[in-house]
Backbone as JSON Lines, residues from 0, in Angstrom:
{"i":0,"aa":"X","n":[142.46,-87.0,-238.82],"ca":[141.91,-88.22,-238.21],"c":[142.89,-89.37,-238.4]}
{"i":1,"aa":"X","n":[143.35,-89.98,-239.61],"ca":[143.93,-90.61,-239.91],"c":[145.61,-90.37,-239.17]}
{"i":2,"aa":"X","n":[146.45,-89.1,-238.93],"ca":[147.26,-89.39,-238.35],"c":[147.09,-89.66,-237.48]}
{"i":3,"aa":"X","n":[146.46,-88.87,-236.77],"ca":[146.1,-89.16,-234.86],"c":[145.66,-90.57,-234.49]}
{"i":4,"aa":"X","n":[144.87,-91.18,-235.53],"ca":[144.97,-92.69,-235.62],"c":[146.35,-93.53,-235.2]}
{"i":5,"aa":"X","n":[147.2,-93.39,-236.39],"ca":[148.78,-93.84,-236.4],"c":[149.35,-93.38,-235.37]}
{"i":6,"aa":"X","n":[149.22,-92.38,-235.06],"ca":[149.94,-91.47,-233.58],"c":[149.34,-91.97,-232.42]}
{"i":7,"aa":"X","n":[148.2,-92.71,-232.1],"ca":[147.93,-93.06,-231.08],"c":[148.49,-94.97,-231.27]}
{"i":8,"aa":"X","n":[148.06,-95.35,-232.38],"ca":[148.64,-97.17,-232.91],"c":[150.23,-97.08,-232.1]}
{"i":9,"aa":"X","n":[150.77,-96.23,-232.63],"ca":[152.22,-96.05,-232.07],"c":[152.63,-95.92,-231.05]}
{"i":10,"aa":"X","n":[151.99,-94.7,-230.44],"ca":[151.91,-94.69,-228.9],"c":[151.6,-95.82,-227.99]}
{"i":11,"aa":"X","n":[150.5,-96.2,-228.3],"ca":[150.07,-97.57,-227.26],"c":[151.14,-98.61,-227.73]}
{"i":12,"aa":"X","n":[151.83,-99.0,-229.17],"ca":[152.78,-99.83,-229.33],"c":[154.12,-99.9,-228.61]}
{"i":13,"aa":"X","n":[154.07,-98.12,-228.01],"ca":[155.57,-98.11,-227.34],"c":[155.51,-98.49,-225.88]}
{"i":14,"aa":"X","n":[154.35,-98.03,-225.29],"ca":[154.07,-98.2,-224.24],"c":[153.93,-99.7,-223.99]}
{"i":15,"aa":"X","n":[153.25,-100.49,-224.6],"ca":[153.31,-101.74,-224.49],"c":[154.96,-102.48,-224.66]}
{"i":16,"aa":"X","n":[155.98,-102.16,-225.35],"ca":[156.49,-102.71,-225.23],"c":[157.73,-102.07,-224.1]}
{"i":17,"aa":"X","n":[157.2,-100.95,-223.46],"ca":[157.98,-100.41,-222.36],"c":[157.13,-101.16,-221.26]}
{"i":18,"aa":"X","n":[156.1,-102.06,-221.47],"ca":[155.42,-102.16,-220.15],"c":[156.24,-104.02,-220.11]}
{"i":19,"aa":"X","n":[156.48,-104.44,-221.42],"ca":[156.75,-105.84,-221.32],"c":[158.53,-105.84,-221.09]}
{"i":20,"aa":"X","n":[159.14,-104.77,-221.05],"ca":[160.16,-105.04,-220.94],"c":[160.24,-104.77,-219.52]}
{"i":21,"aa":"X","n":[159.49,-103.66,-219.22],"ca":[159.6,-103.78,-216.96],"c":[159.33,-105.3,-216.79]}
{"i":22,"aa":"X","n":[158.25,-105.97,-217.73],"ca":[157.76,-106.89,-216.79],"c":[159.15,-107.76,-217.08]}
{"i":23,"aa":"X","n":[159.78,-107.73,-217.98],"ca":[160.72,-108.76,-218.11],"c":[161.95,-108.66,-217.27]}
{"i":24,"aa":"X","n":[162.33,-107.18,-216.87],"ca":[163.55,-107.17,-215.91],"c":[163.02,-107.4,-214.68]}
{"i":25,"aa":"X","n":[161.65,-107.46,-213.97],"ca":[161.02,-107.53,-212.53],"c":[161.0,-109.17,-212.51]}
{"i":26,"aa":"X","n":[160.81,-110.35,-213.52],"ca":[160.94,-111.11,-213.58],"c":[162.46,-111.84,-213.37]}
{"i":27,"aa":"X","n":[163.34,-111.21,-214.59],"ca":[164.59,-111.72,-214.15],"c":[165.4,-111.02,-213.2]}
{"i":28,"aa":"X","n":[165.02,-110.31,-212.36],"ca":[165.75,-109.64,-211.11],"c":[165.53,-111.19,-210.35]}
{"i":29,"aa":"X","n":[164.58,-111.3,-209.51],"ca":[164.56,-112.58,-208.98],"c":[165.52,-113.45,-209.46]}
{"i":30,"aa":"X","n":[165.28,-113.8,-210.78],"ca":[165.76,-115.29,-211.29],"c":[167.08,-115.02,-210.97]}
């Protein structure tokens, strides 16, 4: 229980910061 906990904390942590870095190159493409 407890890993799959951490294993999912992690997961959604990577994904989030793979989702803020698209948003950041879709942003500075324009600029």
């Amino acid at each position: 229980m407890v890993v799959e906990r951490i294993g999912n904390s992690e997961h959604i942590t990577l994904c989030k910061r793979q989702i803020g870095r698209g948003l950041l190159w879709e942003f500075r493409g324009p600029l």
